[in-house]
PyMOL Python script that loads the backbone (N, CA, C, O; Angstrom):
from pymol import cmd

cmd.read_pdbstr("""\
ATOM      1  N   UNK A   1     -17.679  -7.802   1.677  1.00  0.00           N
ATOM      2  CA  UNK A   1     -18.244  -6.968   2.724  1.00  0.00           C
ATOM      3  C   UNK A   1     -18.306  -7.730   4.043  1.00  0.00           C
ATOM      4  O   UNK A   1     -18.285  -7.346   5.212  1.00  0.00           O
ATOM      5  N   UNK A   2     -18.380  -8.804   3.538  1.00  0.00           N
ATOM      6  CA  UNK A   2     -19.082  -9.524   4.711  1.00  0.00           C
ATOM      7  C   UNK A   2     -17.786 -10.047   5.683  1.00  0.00           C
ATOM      8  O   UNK A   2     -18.123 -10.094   6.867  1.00  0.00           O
ATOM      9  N   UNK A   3     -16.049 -10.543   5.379  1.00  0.00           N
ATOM     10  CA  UNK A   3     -14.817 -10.813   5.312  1.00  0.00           C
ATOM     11  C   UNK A   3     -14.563  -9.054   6.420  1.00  0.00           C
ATOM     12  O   UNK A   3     -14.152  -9.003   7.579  1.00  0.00           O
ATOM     13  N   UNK A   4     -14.832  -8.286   5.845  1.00  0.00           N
ATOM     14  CA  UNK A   4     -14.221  -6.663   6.206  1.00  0.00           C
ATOM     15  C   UNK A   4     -15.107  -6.674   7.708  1.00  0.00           C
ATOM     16  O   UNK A   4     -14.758  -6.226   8.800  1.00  0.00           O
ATOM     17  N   UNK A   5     -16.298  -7.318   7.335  1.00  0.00           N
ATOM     18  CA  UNK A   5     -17.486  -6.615   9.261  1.00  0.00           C
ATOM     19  C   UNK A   5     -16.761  -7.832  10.252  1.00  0.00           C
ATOM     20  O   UNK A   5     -16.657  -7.794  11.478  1.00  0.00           O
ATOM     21  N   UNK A   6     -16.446  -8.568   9.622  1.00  0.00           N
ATOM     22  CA  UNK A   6     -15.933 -10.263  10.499  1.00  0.00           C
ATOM     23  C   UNK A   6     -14.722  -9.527  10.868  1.00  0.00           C
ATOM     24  O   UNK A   6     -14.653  -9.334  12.082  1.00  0.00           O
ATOM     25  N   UNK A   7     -13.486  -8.932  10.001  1.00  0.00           N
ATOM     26  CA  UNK A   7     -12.155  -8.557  10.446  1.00  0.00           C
ATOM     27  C   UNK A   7     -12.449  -7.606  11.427  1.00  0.00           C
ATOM     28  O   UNK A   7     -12.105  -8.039  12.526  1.00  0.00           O
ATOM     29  N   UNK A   8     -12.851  -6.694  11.477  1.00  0.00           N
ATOM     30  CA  UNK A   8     -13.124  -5.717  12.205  1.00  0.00           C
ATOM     31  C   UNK A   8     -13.733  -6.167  13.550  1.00  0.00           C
ATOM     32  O   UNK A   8     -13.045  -5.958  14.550  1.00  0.00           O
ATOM     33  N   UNK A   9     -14.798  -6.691  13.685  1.00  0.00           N
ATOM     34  CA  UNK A   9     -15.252  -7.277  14.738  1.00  0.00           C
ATOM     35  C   UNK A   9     -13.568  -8.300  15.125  1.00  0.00           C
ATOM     36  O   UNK A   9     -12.989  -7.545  15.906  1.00  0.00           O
ATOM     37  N   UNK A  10     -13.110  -8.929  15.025  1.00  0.00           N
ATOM     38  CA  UNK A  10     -12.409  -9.310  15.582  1.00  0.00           C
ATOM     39  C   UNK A  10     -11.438  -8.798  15.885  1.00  0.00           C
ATOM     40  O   UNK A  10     -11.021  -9.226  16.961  1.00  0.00           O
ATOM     41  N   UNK A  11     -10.683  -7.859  15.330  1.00  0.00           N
ATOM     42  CA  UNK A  11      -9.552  -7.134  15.440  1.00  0.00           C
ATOM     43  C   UNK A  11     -10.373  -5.958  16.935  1.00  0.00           C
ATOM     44  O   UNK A  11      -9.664  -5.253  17.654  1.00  0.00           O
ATOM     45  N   UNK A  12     -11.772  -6.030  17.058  1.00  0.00           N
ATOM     46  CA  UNK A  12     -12.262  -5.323  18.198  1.00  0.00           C
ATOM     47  C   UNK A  12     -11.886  -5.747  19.532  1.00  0.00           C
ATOM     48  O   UNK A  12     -11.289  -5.209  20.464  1.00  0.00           O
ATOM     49  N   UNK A  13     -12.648  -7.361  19.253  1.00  0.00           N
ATOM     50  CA  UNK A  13     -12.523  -8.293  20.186  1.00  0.00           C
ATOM     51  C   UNK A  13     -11.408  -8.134  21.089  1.00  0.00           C
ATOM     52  O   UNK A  13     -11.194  -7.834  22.263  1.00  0.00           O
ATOM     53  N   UNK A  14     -10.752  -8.481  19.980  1.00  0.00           N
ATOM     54  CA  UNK A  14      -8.718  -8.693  20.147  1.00  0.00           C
ATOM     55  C   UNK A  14      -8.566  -7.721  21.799  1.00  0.00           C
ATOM     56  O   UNK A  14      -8.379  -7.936  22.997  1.00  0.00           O
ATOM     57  N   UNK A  15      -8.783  -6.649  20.899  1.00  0.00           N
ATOM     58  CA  UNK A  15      -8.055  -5.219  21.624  1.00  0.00           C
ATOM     59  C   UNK A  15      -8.729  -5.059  22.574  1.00  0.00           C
ATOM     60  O   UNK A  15      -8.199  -4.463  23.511  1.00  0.00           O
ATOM     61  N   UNK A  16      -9.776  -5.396  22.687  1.00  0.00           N
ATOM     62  CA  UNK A  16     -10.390  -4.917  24.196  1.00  0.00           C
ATOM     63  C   UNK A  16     -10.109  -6.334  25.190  1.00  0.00           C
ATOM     64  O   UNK A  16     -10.180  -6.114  26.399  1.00  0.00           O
ATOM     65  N   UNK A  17      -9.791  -7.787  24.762  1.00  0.00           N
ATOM     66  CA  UNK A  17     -10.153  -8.418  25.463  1.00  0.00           C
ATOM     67  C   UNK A  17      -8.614  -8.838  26.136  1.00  0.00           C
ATOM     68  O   UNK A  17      -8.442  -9.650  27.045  1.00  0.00           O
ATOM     69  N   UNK A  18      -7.514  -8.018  25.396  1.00  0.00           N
ATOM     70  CA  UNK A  18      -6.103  -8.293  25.727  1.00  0.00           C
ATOM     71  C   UNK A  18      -5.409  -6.676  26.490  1.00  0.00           C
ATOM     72  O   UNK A  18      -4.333  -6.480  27.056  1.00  0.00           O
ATOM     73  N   UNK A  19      -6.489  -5.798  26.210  1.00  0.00           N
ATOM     74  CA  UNK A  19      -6.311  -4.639  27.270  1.00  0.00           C
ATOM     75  C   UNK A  19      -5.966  -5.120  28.841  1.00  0.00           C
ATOM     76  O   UNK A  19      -4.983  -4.903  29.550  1.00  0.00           O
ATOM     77  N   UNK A  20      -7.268  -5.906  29.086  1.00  0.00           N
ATOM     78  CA  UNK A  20      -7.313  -6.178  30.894  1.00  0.00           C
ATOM     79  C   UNK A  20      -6.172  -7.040  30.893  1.00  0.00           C
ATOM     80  O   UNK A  20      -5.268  -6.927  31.721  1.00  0.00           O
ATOM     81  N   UNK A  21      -6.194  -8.098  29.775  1.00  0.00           N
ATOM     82  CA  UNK A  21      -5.515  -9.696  30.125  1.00  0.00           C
ATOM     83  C   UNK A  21      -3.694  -8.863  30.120  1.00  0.00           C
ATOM     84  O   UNK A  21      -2.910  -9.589  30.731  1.00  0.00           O
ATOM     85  N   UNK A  22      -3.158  -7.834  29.674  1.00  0.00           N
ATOM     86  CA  UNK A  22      -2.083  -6.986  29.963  1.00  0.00           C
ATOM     87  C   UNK A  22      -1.881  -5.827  30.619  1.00  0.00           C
ATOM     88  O   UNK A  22      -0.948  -5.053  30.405  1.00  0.00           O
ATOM     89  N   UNK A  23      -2.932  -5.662  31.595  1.00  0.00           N
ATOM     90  CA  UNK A  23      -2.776  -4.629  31.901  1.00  0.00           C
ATOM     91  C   UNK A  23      -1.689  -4.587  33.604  1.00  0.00           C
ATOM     92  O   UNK A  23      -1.868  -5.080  34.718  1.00  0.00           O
ATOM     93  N   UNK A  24      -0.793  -3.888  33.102  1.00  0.00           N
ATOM     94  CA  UNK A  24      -0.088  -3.732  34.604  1.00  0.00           C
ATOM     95  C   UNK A  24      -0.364  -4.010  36.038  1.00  0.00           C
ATOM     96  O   UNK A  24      -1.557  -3.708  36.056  1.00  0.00           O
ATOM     97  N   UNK A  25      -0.113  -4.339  37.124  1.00  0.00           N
ATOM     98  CA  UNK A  25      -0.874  -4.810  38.733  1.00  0.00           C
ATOM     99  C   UNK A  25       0.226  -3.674  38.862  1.00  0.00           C
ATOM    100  O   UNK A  25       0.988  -4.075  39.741  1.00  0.00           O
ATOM    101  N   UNK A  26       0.727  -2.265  38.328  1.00  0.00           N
ATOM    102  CA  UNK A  26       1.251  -1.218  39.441  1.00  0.00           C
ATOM    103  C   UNK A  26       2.686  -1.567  39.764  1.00  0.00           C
ATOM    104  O   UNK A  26       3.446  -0.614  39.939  1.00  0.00           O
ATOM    105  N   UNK A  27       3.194  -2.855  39.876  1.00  0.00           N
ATOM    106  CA  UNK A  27       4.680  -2.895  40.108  1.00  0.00           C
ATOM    107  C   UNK A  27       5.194  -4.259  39.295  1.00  0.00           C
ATOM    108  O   UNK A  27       4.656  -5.327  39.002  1.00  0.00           O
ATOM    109  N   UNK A  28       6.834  -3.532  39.030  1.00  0.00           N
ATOM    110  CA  UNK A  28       7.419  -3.779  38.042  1.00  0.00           C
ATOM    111  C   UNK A  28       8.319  -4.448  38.617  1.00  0.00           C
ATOM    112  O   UNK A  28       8.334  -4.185  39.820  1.00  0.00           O
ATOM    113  N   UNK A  29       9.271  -5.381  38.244  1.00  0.00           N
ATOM    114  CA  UNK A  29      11.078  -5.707  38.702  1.00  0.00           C
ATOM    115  C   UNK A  29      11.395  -5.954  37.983  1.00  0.00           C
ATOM    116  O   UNK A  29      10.737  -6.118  36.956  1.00  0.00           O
ATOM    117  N   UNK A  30      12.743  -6.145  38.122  1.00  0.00           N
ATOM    118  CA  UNK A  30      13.970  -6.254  37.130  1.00  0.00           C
ATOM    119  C   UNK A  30      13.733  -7.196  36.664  1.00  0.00           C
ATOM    120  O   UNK A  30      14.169  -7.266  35.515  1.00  0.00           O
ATOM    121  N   UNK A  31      12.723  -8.845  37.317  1.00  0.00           N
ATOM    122  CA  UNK A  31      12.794 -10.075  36.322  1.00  0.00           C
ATOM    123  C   UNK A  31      12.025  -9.896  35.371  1.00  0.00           C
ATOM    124  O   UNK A  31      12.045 -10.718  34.455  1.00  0.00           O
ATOM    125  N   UNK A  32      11.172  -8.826  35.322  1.00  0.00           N
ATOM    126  CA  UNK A  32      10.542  -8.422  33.607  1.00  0.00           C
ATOM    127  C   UNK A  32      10.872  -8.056  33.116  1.00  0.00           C
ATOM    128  O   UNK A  32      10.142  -8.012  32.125  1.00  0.00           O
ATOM    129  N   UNK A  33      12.267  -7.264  32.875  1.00  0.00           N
ATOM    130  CA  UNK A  33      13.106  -6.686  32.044  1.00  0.00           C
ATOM    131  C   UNK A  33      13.855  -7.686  31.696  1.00  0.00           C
ATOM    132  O   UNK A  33      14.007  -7.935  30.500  1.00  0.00           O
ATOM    133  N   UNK A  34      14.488  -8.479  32.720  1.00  0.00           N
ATOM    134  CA  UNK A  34      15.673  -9.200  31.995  1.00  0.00           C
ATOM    135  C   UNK A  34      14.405 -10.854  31.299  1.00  0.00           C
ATOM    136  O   UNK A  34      14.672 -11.761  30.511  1.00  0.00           O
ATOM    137  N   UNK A  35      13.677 -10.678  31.737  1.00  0.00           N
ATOM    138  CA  UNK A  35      12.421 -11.492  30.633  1.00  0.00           C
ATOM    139  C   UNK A  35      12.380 -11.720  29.453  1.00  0.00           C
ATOM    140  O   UNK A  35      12.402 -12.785  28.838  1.00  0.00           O
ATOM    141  N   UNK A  36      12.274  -9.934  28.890  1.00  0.00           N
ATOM    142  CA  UNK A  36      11.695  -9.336  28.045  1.00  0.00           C
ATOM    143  C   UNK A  36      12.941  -9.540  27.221  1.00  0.00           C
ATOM    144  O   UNK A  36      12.852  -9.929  26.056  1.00  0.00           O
ATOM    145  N   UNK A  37      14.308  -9.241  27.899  1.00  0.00           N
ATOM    146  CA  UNK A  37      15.623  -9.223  27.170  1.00  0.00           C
ATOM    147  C   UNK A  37      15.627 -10.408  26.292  1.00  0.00           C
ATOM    148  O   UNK A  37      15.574 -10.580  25.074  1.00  0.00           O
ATOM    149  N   UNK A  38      15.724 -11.303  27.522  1.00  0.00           N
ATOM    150  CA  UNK A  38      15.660 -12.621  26.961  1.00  0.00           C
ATOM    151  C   UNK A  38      14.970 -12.769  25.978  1.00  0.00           C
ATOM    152  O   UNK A  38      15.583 -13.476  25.177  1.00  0.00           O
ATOM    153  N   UNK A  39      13.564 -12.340  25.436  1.00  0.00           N
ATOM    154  CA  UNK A  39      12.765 -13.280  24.724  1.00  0.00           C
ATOM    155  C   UNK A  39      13.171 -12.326  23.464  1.00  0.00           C
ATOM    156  O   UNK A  39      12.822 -12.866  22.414  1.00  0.00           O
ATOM    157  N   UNK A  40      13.798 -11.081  23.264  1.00  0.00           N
ATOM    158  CA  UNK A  40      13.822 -10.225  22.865  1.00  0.00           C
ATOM    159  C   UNK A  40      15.559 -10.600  21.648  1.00  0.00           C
ATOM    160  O   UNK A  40      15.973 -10.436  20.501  1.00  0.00           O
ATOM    161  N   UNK A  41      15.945 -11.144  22.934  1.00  0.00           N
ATOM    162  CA  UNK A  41      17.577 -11.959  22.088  1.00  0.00           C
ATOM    163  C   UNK A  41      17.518 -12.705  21.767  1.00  0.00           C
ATOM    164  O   UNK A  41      18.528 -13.078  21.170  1.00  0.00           O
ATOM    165  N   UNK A  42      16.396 -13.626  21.812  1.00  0.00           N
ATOM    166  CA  UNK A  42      16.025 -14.713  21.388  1.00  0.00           C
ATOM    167  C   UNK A  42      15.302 -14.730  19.729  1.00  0.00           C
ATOM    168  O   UNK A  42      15.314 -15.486  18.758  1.00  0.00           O
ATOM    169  N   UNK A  43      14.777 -13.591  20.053  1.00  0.00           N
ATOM    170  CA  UNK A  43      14.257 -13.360  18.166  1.00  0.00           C
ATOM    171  C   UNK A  43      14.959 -12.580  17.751  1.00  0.00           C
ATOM    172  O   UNK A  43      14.525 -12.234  16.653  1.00  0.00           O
ATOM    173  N   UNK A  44      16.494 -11.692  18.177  1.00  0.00           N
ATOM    174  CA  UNK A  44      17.443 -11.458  17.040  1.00  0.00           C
ATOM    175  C   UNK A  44      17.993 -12.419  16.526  1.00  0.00           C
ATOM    176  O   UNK A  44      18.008 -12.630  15.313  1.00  0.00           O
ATOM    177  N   UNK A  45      18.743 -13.433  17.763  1.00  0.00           N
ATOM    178  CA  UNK A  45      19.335 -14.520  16.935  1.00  0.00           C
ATOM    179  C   UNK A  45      18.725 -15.542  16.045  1.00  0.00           C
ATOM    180  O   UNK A  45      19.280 -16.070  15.082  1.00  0.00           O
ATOM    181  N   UNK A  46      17.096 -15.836  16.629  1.00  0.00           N
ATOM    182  CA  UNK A  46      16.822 -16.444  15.038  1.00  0.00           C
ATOM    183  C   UNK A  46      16.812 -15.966  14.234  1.00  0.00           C
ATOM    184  O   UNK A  46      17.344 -16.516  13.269  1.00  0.00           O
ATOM    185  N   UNK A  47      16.053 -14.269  14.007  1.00  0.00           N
ATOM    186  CA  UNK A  47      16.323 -13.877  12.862  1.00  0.00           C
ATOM    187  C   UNK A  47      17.833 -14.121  12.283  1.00  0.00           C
ATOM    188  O   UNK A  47      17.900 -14.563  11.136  1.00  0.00           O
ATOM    189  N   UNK A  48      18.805 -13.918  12.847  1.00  0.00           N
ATOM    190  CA  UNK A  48      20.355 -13.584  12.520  1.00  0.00           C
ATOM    191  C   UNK A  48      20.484 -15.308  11.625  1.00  0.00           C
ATOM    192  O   UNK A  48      20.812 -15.443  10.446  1.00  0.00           O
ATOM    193  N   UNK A  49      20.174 -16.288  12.458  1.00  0.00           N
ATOM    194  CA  UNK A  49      20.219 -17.331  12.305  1.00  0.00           C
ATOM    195  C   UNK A  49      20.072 -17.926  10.569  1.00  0.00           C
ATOM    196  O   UNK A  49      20.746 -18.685   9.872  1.00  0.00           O
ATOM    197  N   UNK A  50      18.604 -16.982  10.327  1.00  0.00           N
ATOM    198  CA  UNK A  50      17.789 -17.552   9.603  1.00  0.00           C
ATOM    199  C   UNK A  50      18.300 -16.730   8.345  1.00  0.00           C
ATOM    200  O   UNK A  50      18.578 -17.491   7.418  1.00  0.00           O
ATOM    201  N   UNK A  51      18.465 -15.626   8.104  1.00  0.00           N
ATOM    202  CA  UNK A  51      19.861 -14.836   7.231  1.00  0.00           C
ATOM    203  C   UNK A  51      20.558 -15.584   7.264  1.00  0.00           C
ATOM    204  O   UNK A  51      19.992 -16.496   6.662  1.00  0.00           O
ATOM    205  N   UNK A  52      21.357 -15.880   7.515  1.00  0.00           N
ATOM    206  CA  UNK A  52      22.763 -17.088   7.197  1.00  0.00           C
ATOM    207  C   UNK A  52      22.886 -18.256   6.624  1.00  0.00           C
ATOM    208  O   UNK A  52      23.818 -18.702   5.955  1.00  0.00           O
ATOM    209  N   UNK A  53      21.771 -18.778   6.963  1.00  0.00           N
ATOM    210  CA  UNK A  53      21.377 -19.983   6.451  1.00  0.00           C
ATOM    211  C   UNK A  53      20.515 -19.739   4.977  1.00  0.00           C
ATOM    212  O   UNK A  53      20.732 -20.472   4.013  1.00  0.00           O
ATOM    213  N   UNK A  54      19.709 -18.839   4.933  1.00  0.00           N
ATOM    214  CA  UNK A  54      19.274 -18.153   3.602  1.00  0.00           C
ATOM    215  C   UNK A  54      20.399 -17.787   2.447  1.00  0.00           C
ATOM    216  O   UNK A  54      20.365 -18.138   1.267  1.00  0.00           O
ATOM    217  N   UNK A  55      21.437 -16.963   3.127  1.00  0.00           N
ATOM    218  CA  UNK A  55      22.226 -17.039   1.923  1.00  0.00           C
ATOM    219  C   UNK A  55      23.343 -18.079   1.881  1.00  0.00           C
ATOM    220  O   UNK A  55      23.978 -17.849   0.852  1.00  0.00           O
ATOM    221  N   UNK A  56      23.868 -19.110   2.525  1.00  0.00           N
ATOM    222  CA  UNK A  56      24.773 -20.048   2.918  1.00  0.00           C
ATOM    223  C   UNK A  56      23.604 -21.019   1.556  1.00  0.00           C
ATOM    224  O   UNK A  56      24.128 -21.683   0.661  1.00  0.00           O
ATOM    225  N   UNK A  57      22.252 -20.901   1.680  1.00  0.00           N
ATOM    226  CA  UNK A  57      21.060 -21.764   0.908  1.00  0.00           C
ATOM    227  C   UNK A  57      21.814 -21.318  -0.330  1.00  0.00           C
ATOM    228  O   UNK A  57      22.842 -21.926  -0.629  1.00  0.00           O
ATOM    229  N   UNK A  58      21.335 -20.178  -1.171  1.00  0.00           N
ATOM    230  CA  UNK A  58      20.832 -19.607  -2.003  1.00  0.00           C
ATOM    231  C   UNK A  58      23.011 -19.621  -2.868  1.00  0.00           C
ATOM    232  O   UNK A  58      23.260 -20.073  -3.986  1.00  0.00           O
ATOM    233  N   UNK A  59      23.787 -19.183  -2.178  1.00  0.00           N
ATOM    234  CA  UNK A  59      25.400 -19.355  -2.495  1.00  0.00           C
ATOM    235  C   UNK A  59      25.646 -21.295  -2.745  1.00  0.00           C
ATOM    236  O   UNK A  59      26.425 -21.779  -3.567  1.00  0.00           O
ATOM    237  N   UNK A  60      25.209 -21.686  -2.279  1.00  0.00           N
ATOM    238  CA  UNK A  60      24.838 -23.939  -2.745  1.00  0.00           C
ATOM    239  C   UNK A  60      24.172 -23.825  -3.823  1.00  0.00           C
ATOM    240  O   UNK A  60      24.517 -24.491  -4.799  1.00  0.00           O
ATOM    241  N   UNK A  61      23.053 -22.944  -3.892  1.00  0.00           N
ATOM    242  CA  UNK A  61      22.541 -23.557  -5.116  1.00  0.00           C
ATOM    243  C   UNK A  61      22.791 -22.893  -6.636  1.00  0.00           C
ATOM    244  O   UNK A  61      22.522 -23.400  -7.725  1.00  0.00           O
ATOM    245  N   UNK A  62      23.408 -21.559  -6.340  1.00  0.00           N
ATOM    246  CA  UNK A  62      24.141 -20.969  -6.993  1.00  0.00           C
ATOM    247  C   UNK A  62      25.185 -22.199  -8.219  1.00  0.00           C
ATOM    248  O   UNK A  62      25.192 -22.537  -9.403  1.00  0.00           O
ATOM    249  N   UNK A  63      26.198 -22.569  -6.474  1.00  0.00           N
ATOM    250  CA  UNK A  63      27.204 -23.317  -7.364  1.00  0.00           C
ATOM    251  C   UNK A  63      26.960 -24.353  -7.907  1.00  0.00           C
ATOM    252  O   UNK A  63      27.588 -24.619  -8.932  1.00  0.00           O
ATOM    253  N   UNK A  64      25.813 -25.422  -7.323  1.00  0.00           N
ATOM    254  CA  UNK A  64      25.252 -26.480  -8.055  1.00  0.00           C
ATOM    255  C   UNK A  64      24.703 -26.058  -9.385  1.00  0.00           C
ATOM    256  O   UNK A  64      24.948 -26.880 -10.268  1.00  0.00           O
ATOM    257  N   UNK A  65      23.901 -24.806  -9.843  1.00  0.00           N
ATOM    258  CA  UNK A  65      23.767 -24.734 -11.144  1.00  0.00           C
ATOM    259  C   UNK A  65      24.644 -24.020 -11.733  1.00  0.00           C
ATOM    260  O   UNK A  65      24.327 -23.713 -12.882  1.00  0.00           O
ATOM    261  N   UNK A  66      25.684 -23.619 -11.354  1.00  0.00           N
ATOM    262  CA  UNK A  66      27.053 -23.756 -11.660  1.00  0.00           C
ATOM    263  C   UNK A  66      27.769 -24.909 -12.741  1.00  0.00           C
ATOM    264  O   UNK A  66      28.184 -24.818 -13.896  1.00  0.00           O
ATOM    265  N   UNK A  67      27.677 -26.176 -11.619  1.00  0.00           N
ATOM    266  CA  UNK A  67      28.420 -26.912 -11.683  1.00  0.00           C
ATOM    267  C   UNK A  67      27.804 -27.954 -12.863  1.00  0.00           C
ATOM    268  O   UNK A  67      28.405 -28.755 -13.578  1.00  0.00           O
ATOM    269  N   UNK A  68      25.787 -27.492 -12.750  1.00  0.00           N
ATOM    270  CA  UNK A  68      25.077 -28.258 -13.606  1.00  0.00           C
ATOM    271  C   UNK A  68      25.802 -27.834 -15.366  1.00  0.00           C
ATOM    272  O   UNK A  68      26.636 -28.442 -16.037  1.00  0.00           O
ATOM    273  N   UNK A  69      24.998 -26.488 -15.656  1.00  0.00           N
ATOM    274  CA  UNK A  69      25.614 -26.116 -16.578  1.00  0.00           C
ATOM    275  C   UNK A  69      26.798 -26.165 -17.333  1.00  0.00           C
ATOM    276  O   UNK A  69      26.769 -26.253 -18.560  1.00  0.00           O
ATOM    277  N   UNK A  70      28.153 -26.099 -16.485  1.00  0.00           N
ATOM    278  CA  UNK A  70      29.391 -26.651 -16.681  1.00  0.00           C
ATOM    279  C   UNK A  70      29.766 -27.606 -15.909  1.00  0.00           C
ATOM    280  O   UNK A  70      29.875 -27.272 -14.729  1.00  0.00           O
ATOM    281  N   UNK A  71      30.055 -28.912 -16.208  1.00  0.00           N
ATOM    282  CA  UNK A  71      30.530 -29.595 -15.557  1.00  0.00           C
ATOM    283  C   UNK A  71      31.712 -29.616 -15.145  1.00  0.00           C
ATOM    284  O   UNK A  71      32.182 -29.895 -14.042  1.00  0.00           O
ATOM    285  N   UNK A  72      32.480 -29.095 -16.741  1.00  0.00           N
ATOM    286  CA  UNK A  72      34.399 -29.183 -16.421  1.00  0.00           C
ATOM    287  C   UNK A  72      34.539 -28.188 -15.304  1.00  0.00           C
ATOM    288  O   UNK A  72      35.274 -28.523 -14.375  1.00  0.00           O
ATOM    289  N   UNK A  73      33.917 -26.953 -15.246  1.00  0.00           N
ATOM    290  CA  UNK A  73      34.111 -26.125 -14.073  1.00  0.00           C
ATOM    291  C   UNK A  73      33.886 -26.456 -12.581  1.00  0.00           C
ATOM    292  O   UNK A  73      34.016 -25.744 -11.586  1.00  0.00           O
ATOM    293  N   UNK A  74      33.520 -27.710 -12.714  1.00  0.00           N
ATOM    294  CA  UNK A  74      33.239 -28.323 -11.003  1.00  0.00           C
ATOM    295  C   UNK A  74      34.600 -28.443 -10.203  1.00  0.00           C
ATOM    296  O   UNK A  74      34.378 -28.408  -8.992  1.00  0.00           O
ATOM    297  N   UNK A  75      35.659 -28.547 -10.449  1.00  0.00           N
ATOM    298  CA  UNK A  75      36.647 -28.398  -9.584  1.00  0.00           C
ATOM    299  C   UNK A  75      37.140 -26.910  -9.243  1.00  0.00           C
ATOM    300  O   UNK A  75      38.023 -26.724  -8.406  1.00  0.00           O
ATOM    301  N   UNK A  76      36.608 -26.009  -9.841  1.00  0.00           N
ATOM    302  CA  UNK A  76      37.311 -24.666  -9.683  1.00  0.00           C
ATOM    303  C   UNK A  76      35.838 -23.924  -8.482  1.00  0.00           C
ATOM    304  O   UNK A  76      36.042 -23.116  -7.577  1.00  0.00           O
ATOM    305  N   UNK A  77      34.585 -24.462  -8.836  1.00  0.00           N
ATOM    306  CA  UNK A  77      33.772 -23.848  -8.207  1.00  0.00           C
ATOM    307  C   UNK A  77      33.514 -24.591  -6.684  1.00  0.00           C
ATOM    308  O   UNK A  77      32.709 -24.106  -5.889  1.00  0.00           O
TER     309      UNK A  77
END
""", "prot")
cmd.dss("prot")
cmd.show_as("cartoon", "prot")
cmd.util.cbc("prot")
cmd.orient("prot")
């Protein structure tokens, strides 16, 4: 009970105290868009990054217990 009044109170906090700290000054330019792009292409390609390397991981260790299990098969794998 006591975990649920603490989350809540803070998840209050949060939202009211990052309302003002984001709130618009009325005008916009293009260097906040191409900002936003930026930071925005910046977490596709890690994600993209981090896929590749996940299965590039997971296809190594594949063939190492591959290669554990059979050894004679280590030149073909």
């Amino acid at each position: 009970m006591f975990k649920k009044k603490l989350a809540l109170q803070a998840a209050v906090a949060t939202t009211l105290a990052s309302t003002s700290a984001f709130a618009a000054d009325g005008a916009s330019n293009a260097f906040d868009v191409q900002s936003m792009a930026a930071i925005g292409a910046g977490f596709a390609i890690g994600l993209a990054v981090l896929g590749g390397t996940a299965g590039q991981g997971r296809a190594a260790a594949a063939a190492l217990e591959g290669i554990s299990r059979n050894p004679g098969a280590a030149p073909r794998i």
